[in-house]
Each structure stands twice: as C-alpha cells, then as structure tokens.
VOGU-3710 file (C-alpha; in Angstrom, 3 decimals, decimal comma):
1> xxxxxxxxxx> 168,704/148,097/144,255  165,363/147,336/142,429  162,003/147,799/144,030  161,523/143,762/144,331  164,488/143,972/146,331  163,439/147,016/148,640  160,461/145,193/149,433  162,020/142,249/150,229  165,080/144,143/152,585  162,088/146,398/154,033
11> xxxxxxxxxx> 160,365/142,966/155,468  163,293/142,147/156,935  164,098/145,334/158,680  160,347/145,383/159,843  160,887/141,722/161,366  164,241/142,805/162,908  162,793/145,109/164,767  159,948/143,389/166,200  157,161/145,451/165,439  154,024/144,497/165,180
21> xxxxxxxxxx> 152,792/142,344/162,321  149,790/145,086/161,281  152,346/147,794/161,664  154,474/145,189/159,566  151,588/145,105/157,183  150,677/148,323/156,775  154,442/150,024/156,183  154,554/147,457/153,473  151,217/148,355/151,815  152,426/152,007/152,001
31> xxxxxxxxxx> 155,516/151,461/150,636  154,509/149,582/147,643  151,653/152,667/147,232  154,328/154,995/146,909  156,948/153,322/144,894  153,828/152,977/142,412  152,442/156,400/142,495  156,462/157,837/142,382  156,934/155,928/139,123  160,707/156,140/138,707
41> xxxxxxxxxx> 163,316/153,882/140,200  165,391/152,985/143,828  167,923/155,581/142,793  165,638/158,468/141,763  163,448/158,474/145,042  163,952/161,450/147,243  162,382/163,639/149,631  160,578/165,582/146,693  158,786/162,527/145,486  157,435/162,113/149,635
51> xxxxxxxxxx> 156,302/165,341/149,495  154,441/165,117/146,269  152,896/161,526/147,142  151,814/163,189/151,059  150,355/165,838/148,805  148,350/163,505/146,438  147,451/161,555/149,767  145,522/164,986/151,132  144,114/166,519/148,385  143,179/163,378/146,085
61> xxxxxxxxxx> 142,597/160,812/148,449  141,671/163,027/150,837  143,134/160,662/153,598  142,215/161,925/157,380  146,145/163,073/158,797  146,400/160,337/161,326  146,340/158,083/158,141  148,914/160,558/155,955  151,165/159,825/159,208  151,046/156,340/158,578
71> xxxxxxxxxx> 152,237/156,751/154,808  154,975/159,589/156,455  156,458/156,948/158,485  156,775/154,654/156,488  158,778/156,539/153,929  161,188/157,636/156,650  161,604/154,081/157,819  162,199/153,228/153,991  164,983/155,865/153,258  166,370/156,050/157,071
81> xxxxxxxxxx> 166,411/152,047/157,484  166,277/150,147/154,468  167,904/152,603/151,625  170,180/153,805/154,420  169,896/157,166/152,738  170,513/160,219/154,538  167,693/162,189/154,579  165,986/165,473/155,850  163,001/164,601/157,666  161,958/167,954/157,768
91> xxxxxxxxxx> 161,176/167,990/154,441  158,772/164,598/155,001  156,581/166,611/157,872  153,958/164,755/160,060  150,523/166,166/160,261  149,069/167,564/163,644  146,304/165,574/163,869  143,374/167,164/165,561  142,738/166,060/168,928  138,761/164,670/168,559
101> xxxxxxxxxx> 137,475/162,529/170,700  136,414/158,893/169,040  132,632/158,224/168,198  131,155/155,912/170,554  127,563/154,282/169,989  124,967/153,721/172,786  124,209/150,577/174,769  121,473/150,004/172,974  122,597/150,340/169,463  125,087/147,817/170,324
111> xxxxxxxxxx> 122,599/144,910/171,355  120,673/146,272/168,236  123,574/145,366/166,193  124,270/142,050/167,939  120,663/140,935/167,858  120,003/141,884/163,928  123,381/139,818/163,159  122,252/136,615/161,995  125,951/135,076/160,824  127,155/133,664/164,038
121> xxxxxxxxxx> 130,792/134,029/163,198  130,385/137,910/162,902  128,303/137,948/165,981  131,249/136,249/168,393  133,721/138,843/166,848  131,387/141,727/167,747  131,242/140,185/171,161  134,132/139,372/171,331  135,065/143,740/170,296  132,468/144,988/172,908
131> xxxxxxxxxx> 132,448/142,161/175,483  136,227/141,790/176,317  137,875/144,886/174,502  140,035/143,346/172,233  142,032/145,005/168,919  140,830/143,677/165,563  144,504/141,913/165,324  143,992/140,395/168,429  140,322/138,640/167,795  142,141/137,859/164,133
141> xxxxxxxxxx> 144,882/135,726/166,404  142,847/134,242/168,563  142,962/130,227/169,083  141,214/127,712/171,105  143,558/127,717/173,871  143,208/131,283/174,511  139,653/130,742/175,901  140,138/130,036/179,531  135,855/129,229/180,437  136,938/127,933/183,513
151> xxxxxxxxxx> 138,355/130,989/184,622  135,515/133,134/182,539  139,095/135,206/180,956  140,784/135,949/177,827  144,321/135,401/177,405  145,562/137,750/174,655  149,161/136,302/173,857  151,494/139,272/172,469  149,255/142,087/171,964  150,376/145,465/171,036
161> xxxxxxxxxx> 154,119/146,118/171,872  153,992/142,148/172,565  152,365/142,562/175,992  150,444/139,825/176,939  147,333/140,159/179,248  144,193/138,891/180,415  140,738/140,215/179,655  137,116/139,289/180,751  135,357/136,440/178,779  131,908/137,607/178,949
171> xxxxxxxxxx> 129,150/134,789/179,638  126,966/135,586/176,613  130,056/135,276/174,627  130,973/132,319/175,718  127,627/131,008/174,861  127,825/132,187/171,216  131,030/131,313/170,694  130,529/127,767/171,917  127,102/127,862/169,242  129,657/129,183/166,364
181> xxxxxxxxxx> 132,096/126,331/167,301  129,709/123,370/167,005  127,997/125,169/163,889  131,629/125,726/162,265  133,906/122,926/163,406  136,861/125,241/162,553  139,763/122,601/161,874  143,262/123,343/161,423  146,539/122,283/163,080  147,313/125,635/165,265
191> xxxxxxxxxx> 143,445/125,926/166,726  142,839/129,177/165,065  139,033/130,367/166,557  138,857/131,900/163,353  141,080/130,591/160,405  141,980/131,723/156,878  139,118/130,704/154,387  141,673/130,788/151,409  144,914/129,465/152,397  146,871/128,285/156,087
201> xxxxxxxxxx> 146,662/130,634/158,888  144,016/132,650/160,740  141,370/135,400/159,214  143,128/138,551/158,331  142,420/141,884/160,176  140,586/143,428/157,030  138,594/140,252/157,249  137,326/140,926/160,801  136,819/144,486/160,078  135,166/144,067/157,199
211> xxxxxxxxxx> 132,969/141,804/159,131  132,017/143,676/162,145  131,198/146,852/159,791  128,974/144,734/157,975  126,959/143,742/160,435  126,587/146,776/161,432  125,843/148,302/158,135  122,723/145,491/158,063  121,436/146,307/160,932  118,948/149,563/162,288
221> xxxxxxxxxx> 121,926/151,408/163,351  122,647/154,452/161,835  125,888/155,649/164,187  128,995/154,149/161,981  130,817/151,386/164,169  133,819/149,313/163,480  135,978/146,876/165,805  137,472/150,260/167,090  134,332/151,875/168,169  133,265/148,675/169,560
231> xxxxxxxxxx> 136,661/148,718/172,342  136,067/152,283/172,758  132,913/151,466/173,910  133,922/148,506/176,391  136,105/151,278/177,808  133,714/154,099/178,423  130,567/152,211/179,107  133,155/149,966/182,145  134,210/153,331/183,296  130,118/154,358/183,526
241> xxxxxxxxxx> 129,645/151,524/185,525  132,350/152,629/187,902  135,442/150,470/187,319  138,459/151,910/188,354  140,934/153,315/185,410  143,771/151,492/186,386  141,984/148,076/185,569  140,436/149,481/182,335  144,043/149,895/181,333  145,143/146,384/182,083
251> xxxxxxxxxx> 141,983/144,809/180,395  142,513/147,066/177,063  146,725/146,482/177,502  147,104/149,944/177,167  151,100/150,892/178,027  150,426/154,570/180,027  147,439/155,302/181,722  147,779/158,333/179,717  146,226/156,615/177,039  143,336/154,926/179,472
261> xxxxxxxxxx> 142,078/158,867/180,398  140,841/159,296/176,901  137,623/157,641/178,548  136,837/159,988/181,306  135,513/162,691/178,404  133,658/159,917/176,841  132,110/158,489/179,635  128,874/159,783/180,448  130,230/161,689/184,123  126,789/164,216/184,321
271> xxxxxxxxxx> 124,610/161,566/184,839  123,336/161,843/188,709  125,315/165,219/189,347  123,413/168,424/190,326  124,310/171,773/189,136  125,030/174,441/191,407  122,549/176,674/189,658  119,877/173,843/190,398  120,552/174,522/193,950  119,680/178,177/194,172
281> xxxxx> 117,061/179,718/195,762  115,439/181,923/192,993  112,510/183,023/191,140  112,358/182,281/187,227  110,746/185,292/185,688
//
C-alpha cells in the first residue's frame, strides 16, 4: 500500500466510524506529519518509528502531552485500523498529562476584548464563545437557521459525540450579529453564518481560532485567550452567578457531569464566605 493510498483508506475508516470531523481532521494532519518525518515507506513503518516521531514531538517540538496524545492516537488508529497491523501498544505509550486547571480571564478583560474588537465578524464569534458557550467547531458550523431570536436560544445541531442541544442566545449577541449580517450579507446556498472565504462551505476551525486570538492579541489584554478560554469562562463565571451544574452541563453538551465539575475549582467559591479564624475572639499581638 502507498502512503496516497493510506491516506485515502484512513478517511474512510475515520468516516466509518463517525467521529467527529475535527477529530477527522486532526488524525489526518497527524498522520501525514508522521509518514513525513518517518521517511520510509507503508511496509517499513513500525512501532520504532512511533516512538522516535513521539520523541521528536517532546523534545523538538516541545509539544504539551495532551497534544503528543493526539499524535499517539492517531498512529494506533493508523496501524490497528487502517494497516490492520498487529501491534504492541505498549510500545506507542500515552503521556500522563498533568491535571492543571485551564486559564480563565476576568469579566472585565473579556468586555475589554469585545469592546477593542473593531471587525464585527470576530466580535459575534467572541460572543458567540463567551455568550452561549459554544466549541470553535460548533460557531465554524453555524447557519442561519440555527438562530432561534424568537426563542432568545441556540440550536447546536450535532455537537461533540453528535449530541445536539440548545444554548442561550445572548441579547447583545443577537444585536451584533444582526449588525454583522446586514454589514456582510453572507450568501451561499446552505446559510452558513460564517462561510468559507476561498472555496464552498463554512469558515474552518483554524479560521475562527485564529480570529478570536487575534482580537485578543489587539486588544489591552495581557491574559492569553482563545475560543477555549472563552467557554471556560461562560462556565465558571454561570456557575459564580449561581446556576445549577446540571444546566451548565446541558448548555456546554458536556456527556458526564464529571466533566461539568471542572468549574467548581475555577469558580470564584470564597467570595462572601467567612473564615473560621475571622470569627474568633482574640487579641493580635
């Protein structure tokens, strides 16, 4: 088999499965990184050549290990799925990845960012991030029809593990986005909110992210914030204002709540609490 044709049977197996189209993305981009930095052919790949490309990954890249994962499984997908090669998975290991909490920026860096962004298109998607808690793939996807004003919601049509949901439609981004429509008449046959500049089809994920990061680059800000931070931040500052967990989960499609508690050690919880040691009665000397 020749690496045109690996490709093309590793698309397939990708679609067969039903994952999602990043993941589809991304497996493929990794792929086609390691066939290139591996350098021989189909035949000659084995678990030696993983290890050596994972190595080259951490100590010339220096990739973060949640990322190294990525490139990990994909290679076992490759050899497991597509070369149908048996293979000994121990010898293709998976990082631990150290268990940090996400950065988060402040309320008010947030409408600093918003209010220095002067391109309205990047403004509705960092509403759209912060206001309703959507994935980068998900604003990327989203068309016309999706908007329900009436009903001041988000429909979010196959999101991650192809649950759809609903999510808040935030008034102020409805009022942007309706400015960005009538500035942008964005035409094309499936009502993409946001389609392709070069060819059919919506705006790619890179494209929103590199958007979002931008803008926030541009502005005052100095805390680093991508689409990510942005939906972290929907999450803990919701959770500050005392929604319950359970609907934090539904609005961010999360599968397990498990995933939803992430937010109770970001959210600000000492705020209006008094120590014990505040209470006692003693002298300071």
């Amino acid at each position: 088999m020749k690496k045109k044709q690996a490709l093309r049977k590793l698309k397939t197996d990708l679609q067969l499965r039903g994952l999602a189209q990043e993941t589809q993305e991304m497996y493929q981009k990794n792929i086609k990184s390691f066939f290139k930095f591996a350098g021989v052919s189909i035949k000659k790949l084995n678990e030696e050549k993983a290890r050596d490309f994972l190595k080259y990954l951490i100590d010339e890249r220096n990739l973060a290990a949640k990322t190294v994962n990525t490139y990990s499984a994909a290679i076992r997908f490759l050899f497991a799925v597509t070369l149908n090669r048996p293979t000994n998975y121990l010898q293709i290991p998976r990082m631990k990845t150290p268990n940090q909490l996400p950065a988060i920026a402040t309320r008010n860096e947030i409408a600093k960012i918003v209010d220095d962004c002067e391109n309205l298109k990047h403004k509705v998607m960092i509403l759209l991030a912060y206001g309703s808690g959507l994935r980068i793939s998900e604003i990327s996807r989203l068309k016309t029809s999706d908007i329900k004003a009436d009903e001041m919601r988000i429909f979010v049509l196959g999101g991650k593990g192809k649950k759809d949901r609903y999510t808040i439609l935030p008034k102020n981004t409805l009022a942007v986005l309706r400015l960005y429509w009538k500035r942008y008449r964005p035409n094309n046959a499936d009502n993409w909110i946001f389609p392709s500049n070069s060819a059919e089809g919506h705006i790619t994920t890179e494209g929103v992210s590199y958007a979002i990061e931008t803008a926030a680059k541009k502005s005052s800000v100095t805390t680093h914030v991508t689409g990510h931070t942005l939906r972290h931040d929907f999450a803990t500052h919701l959770l500050e204002d005392g929604v319950e967990l359970v609907k934090i989960k539904e609005l961010l499609g999360h599968a397990s709540i498990k995933t939803t508690t992430i937010y109770l050690h970001l959210a600000n919880i000492t705020e209006n609490i008094t120590s014990p040691a505040d209470t006692l009665n003693h002298n300071n000397r």
